[in-house]
N, CA, C and O atoms as a GROMACS GRO file, in nm:
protein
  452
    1UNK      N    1   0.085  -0.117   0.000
    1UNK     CA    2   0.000   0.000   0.000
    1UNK      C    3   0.089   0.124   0.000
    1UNK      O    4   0.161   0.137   0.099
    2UNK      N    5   0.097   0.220  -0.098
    2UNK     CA    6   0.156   0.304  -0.062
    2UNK      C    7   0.127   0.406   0.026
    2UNK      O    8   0.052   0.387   0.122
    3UNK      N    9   0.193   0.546  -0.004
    3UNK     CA   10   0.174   0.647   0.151
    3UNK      C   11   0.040   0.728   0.092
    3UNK      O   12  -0.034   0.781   0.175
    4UNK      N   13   0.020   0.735   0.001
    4UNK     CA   14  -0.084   0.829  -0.026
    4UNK      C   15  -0.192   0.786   0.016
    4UNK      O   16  -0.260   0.873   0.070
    5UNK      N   17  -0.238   0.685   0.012
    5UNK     CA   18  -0.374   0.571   0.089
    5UNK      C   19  -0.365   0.650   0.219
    5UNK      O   20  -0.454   0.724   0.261
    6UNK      N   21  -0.240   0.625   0.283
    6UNK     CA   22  -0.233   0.632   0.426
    6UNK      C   23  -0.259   0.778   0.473
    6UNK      O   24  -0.319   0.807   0.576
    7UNK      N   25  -0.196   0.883   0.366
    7UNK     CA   26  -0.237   1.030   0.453
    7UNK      C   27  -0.376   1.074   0.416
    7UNK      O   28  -0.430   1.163   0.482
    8UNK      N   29  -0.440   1.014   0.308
    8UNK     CA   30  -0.569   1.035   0.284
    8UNK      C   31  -0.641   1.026   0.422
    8UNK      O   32  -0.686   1.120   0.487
    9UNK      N   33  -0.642   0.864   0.461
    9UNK     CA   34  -0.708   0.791   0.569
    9UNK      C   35  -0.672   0.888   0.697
    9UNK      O   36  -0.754   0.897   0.788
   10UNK      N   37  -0.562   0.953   0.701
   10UNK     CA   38  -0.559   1.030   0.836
   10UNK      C   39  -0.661   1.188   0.790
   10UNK      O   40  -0.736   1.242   0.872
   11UNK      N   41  -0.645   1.229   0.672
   11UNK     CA   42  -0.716   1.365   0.617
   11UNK      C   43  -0.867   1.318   0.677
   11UNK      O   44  -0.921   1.377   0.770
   12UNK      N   45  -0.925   1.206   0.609
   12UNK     CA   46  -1.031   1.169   0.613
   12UNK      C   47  -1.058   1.123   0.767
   12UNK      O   48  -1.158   1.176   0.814
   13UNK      N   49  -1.017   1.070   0.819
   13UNK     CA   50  -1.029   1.094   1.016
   13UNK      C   51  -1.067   1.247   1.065
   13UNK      O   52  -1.173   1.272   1.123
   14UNK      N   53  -0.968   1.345   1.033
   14UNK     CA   54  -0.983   1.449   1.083
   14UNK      C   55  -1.096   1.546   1.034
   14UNK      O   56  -1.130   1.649   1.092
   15UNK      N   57  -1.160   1.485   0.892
   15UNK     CA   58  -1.269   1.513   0.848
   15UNK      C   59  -1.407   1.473   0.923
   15UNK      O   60  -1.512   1.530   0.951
   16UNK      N   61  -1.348   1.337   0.941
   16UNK     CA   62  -1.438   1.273   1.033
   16UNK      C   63  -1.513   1.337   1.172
   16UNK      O   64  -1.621   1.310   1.226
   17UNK      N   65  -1.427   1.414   1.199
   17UNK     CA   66  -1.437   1.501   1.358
   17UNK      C   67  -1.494   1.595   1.290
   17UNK      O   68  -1.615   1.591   1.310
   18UNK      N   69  -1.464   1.675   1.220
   18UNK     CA   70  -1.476   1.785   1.189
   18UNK      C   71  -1.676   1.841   1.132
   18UNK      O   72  -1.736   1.947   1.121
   19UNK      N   73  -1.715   1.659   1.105
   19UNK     CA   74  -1.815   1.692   1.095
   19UNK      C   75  -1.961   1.608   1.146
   19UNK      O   76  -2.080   1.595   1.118
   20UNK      N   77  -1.839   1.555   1.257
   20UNK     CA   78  -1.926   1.385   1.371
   20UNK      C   79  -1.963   1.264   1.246
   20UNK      O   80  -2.049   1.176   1.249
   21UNK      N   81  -1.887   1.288   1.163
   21UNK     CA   82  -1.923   1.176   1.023
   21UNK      C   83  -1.897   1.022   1.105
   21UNK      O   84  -1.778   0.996   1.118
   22UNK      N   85  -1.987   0.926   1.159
   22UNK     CA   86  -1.973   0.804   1.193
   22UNK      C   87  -1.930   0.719   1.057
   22UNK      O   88  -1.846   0.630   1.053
   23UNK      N   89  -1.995   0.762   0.969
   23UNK     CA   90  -2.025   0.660   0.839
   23UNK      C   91  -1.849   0.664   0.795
   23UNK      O   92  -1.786   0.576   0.736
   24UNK      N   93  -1.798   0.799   0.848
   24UNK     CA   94  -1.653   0.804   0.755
   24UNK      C   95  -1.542   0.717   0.843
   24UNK      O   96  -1.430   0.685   0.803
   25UNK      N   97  -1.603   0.686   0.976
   25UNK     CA   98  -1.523   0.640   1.067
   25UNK      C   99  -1.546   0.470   1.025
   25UNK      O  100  -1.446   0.400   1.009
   26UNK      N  101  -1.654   0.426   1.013
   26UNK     CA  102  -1.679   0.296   0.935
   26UNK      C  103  -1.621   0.304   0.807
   26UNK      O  104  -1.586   0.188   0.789
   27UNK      N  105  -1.602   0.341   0.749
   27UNK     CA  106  -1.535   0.351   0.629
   27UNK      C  107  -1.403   0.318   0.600
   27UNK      O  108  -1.367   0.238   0.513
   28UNK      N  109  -1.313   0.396   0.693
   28UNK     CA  110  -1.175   0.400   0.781
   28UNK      C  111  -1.157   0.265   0.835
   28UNK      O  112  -1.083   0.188   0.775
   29UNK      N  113  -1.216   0.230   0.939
   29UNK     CA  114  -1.176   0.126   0.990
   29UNK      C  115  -1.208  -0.021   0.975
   29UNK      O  116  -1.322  -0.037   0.932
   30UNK      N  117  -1.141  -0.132   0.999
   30UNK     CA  118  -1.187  -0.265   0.913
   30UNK      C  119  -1.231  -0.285   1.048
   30UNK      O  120  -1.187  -0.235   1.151
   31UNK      N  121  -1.365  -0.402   1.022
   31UNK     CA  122  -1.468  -0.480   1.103
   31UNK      C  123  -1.343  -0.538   1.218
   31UNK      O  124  -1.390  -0.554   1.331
   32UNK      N  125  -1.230  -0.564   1.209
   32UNK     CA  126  -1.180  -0.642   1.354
   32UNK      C  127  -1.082  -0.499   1.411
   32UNK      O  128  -0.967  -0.525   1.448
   33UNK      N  129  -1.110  -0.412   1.414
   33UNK     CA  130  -0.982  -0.297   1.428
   33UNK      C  131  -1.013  -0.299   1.555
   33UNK      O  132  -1.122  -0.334   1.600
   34UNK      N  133  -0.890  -0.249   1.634
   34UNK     CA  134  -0.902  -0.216   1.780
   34UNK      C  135  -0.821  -0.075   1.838
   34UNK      O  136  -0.708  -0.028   1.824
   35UNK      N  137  -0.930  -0.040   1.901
   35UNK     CA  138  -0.905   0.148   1.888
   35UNK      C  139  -0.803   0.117   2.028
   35UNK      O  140  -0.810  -0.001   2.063
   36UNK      N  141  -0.709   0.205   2.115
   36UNK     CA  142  -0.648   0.223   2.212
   36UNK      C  143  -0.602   0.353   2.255
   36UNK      O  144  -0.487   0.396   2.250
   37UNK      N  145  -0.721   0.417   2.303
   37UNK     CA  146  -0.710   0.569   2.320
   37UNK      C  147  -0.769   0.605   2.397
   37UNK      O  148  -0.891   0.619   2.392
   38UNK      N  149  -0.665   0.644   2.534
   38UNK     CA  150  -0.474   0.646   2.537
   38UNK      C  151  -0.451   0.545   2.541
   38UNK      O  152  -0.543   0.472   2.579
   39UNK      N  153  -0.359   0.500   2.516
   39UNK     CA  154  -0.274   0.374   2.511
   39UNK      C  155  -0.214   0.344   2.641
   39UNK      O  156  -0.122   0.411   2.687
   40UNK      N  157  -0.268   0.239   2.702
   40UNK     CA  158  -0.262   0.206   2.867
   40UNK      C  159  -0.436   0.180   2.891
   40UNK      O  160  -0.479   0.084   2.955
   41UNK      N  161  -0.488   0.241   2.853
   41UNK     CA  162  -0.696   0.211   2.863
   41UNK      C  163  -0.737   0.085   2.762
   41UNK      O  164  -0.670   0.046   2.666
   42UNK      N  165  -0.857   0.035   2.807
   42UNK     CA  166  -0.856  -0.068   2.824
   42UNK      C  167  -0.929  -0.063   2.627
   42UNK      O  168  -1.019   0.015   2.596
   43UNK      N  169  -0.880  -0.137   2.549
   43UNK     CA  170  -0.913  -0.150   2.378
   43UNK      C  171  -1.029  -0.153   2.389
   43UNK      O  172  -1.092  -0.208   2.479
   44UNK      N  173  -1.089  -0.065   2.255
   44UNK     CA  174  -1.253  -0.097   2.206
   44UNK      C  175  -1.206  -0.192   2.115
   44UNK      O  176  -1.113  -0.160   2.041
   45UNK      N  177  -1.275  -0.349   2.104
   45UNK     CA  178  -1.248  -0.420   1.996
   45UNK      C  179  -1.367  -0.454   1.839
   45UNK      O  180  -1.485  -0.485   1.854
   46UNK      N  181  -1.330  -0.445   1.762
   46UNK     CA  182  -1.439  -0.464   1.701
   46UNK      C  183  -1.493  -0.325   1.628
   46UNK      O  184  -1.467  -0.214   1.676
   47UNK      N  185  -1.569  -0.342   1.511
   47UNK     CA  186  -1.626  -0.200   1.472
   47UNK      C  187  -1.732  -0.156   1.545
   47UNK      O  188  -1.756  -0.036   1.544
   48UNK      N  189  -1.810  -0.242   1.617
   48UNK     CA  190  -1.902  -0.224   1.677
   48UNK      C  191  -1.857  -0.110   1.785
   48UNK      O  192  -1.887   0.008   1.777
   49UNK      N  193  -1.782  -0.168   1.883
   49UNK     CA  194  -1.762  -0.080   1.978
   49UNK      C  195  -1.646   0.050   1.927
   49UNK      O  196  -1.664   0.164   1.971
   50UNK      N  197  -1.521   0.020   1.828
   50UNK     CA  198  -1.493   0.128   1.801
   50UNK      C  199  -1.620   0.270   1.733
   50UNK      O  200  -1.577   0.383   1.712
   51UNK      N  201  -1.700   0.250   1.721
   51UNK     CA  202  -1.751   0.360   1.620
   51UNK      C  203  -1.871   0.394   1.781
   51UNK      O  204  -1.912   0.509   1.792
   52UNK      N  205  -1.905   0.314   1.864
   52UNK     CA  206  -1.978   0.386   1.987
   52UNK      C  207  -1.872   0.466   2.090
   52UNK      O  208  -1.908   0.530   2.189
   53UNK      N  209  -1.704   0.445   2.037
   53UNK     CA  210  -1.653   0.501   2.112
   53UNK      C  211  -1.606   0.654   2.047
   53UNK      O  212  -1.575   0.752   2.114
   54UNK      N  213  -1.610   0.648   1.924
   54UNK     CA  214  -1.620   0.786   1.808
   54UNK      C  215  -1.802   0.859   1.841
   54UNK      O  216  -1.832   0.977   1.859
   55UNK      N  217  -1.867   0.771   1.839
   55UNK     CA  218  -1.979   0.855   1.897
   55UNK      C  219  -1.976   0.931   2.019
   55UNK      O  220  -2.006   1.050   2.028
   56UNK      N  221  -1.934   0.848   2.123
   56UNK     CA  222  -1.910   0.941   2.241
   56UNK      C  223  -1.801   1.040   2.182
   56UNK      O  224  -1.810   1.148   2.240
   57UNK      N  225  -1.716   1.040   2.102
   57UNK     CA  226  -1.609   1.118   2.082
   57UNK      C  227  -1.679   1.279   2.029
   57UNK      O  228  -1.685   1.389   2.082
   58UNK      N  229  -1.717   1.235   1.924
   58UNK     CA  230  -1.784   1.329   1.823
   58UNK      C  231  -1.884   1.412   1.947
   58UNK      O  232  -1.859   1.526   1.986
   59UNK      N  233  -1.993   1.333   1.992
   59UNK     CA  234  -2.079   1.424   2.103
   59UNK      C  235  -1.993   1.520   2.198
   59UNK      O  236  -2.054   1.624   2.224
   60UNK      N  237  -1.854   1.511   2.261
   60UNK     CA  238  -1.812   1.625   2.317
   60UNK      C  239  -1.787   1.759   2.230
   60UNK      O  240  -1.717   1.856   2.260
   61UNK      N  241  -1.840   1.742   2.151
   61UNK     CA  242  -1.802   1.876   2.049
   61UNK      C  243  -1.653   1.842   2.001
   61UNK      O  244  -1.616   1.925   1.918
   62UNK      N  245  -1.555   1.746   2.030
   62UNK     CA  246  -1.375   1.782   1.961
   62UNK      C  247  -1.368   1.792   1.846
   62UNK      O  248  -1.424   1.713   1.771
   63UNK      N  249  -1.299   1.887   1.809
   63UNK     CA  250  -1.226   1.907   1.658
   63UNK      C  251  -1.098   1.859   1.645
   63UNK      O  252  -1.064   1.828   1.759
   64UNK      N  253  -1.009   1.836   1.566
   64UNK     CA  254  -0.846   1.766   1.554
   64UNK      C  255  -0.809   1.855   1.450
   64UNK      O  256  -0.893   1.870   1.361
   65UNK      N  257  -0.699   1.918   1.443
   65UNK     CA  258  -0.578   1.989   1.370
   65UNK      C  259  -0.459   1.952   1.390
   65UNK      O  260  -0.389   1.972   1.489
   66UNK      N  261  -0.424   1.875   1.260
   66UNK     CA  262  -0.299   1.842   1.205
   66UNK      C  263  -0.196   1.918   1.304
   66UNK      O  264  -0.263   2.014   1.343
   67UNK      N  265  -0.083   1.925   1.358
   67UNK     CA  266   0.028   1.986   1.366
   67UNK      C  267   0.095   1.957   1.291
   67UNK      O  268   0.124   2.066   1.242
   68UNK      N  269   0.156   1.873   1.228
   68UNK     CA  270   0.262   1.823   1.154
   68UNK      C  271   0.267   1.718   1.037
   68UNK      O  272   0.165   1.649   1.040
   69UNK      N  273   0.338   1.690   0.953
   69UNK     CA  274   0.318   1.617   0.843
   69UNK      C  275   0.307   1.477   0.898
   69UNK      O  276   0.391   1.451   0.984
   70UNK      N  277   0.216   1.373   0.863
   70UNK     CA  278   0.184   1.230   0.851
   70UNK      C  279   0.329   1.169   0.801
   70UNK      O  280   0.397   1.188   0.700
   71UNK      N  281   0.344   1.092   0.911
   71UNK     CA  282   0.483   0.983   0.849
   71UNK      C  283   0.457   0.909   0.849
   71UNK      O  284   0.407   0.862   0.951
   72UNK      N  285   0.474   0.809   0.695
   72UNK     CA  286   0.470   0.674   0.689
   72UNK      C  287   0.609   0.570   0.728
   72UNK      O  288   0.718   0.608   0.769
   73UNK      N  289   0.565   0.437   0.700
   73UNK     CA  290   0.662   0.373   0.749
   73UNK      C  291   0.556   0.185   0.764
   73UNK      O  292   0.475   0.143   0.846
   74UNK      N  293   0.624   0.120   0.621
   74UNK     CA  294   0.543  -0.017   0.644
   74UNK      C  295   0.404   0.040   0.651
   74UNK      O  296   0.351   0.147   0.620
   75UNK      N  297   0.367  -0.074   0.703
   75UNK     CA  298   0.181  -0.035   0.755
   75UNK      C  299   0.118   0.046   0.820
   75UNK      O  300  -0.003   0.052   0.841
   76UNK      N  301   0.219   0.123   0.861
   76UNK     CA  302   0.173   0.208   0.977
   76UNK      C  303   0.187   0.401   0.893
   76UNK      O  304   0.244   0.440   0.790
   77UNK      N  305   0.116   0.466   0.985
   77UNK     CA  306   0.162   0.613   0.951
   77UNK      C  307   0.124   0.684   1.108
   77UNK      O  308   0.032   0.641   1.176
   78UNK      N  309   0.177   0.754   1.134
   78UNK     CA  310   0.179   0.825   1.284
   78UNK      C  311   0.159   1.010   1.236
   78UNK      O  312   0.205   1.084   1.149
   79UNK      N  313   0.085   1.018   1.324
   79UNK     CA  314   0.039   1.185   1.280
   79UNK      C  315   0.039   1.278   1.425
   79UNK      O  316   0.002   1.223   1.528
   80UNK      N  317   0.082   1.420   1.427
   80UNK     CA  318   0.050   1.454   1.524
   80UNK      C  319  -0.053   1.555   1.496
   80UNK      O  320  -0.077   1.599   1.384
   81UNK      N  321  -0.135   1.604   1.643
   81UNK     CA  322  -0.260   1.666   1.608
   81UNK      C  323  -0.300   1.765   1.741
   81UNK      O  324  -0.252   1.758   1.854
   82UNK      N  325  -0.364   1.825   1.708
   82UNK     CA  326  -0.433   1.933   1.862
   82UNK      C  327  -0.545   1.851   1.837
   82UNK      O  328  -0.588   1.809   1.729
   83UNK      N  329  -0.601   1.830   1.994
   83UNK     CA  330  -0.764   1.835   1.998
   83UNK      C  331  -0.811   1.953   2.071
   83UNK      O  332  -0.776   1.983   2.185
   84UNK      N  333  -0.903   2.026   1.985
   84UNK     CA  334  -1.002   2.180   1.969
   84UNK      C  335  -1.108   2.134   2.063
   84UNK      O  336  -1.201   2.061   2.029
   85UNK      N  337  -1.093   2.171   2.158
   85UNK     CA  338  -1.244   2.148   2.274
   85UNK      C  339  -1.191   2.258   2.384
   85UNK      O  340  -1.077   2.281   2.424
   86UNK      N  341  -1.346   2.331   2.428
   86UNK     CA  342  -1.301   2.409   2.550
   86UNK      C  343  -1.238   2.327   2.684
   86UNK      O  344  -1.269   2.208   2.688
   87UNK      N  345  -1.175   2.365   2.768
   87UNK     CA  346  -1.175   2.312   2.812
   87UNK      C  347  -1.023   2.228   2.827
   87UNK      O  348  -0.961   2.236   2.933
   88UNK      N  349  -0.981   2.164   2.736
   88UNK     CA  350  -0.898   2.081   2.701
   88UNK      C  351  -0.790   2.080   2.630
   88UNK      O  352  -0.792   2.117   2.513
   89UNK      N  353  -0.670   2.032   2.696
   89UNK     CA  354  -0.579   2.064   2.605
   89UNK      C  355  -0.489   1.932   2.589
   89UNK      O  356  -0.450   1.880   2.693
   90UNK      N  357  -0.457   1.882   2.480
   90UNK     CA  358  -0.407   1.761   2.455
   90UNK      C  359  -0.335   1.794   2.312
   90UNK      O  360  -0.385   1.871   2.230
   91UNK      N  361  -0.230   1.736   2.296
   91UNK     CA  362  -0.195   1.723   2.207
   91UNK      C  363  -0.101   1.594   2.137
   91UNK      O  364   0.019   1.598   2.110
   92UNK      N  365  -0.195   1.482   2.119
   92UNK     CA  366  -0.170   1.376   2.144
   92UNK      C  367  -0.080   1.314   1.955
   92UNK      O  368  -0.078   1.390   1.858
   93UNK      N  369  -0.013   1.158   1.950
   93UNK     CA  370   0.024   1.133   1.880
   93UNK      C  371  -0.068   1.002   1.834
   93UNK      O  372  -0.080   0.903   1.907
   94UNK      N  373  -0.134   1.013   1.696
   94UNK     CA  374  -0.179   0.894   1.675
   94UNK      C  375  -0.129   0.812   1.578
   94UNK      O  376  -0.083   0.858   1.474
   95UNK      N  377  -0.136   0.680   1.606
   95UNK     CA  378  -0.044   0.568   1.460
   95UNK      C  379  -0.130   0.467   1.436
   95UNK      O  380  -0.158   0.386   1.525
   96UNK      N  381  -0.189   0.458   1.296
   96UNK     CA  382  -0.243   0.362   1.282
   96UNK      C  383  -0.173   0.253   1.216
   96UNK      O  384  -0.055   0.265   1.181
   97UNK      N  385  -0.263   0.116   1.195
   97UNK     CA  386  -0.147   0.034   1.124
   97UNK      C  387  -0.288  -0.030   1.044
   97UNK      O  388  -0.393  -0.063   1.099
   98UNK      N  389  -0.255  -0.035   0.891
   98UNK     CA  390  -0.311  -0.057   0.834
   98UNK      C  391  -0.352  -0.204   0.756
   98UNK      O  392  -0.257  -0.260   0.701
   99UNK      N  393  -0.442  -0.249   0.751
   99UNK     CA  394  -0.439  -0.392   0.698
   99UNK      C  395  -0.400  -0.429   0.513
   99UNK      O  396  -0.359  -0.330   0.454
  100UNK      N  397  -0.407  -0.512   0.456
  100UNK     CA  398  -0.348  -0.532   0.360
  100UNK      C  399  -0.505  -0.470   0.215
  100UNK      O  400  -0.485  -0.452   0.095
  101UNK      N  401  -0.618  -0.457   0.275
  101UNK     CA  402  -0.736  -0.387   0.235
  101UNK      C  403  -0.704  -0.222   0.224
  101UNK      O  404  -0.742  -0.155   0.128
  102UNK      N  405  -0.646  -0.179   0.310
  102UNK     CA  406  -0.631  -0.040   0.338
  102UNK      C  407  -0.714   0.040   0.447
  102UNK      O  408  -0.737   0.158   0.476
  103UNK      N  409  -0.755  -0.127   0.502
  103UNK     CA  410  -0.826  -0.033   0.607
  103UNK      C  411  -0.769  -0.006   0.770
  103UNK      O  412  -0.689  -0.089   0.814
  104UNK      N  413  -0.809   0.108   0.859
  104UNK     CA  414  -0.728   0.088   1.008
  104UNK      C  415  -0.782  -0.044   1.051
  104UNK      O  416  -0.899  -0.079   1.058
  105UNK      N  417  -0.624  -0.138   1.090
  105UNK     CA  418  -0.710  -0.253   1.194
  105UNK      C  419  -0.640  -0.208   1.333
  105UNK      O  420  -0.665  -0.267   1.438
  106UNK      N  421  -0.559  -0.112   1.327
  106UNK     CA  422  -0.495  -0.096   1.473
  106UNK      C  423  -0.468   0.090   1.471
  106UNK      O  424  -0.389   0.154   1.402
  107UNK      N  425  -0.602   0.156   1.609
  107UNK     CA  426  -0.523   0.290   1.640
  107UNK      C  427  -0.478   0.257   1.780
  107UNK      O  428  -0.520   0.166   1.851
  108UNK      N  429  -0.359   0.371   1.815
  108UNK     CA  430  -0.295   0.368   1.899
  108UNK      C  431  -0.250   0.546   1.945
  108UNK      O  432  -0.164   0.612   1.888
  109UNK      N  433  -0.316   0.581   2.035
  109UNK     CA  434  -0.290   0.726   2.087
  109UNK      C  435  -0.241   0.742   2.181
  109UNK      O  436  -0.283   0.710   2.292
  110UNK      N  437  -0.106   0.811   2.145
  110UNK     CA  438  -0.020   0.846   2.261
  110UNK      C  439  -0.046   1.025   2.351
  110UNK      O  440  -0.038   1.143   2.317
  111UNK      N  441  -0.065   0.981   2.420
  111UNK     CA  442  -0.140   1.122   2.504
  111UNK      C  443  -0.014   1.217   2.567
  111UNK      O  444  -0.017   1.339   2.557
  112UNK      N  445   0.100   1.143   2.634
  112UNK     CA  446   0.193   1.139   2.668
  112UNK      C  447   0.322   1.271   2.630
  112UNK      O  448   0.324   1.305   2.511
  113UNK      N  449   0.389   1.318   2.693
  113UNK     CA  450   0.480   1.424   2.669
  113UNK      C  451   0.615   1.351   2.690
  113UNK      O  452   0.721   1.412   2.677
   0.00000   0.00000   0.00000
């Protein structure tokens, strides 16, 4: 798979927020993916529960802005990002790893400084 798949799929995430799009988050992620965000909390497995955990996401009002360019690398691409919510300030690192479909079967958010 090359890198362009992969920074799409992160464009299209942050689109995802930007407009509570569930359908784009199903889209994104393959039926066995397992979300881990922060990484140390306990995995949503499955699309089922990843996309009720983007629902709760989307309902706090968060927005996500890019900080920095998407790096690929193998299956994976790692992005950094602000999350836009009053209130809150995070500026976390996310890496997905992608299946041989192109879809996320693994996120992983590092919250961490």
């Amino acid at each position: 798979m090359d890198n362009t798949h992969k920074i799409a799929t992160v464009h299209k995430y942050v689109e995802a927020f930007a407009n509570s799009d569930i359908q784009l988050i199903r889209e994104i992620y393959a039926e066995d993916a397992v979300v881990e965000d922060p990484v140390g909390s306990e995995p949503h497995v499955g699309i089922d529960a990843v996309v009720r955990f983007y629902e709760g996401a989307f309902a706090t009002g968060a927005r996500l802005a890019l900080t920095g360019d998407v790096r690929c690398a193998g299956n994976a691409a790692a992005f950094p990002f602000k999350v836009i919510m009053e209130g809150i300030d995070i500026s976390p690192i996310d890496v997905f790893e992608f299946n041989d479909a192109g879809k996320v079967v693994k996120m992983k958010a590092y919250w961490g400084g």
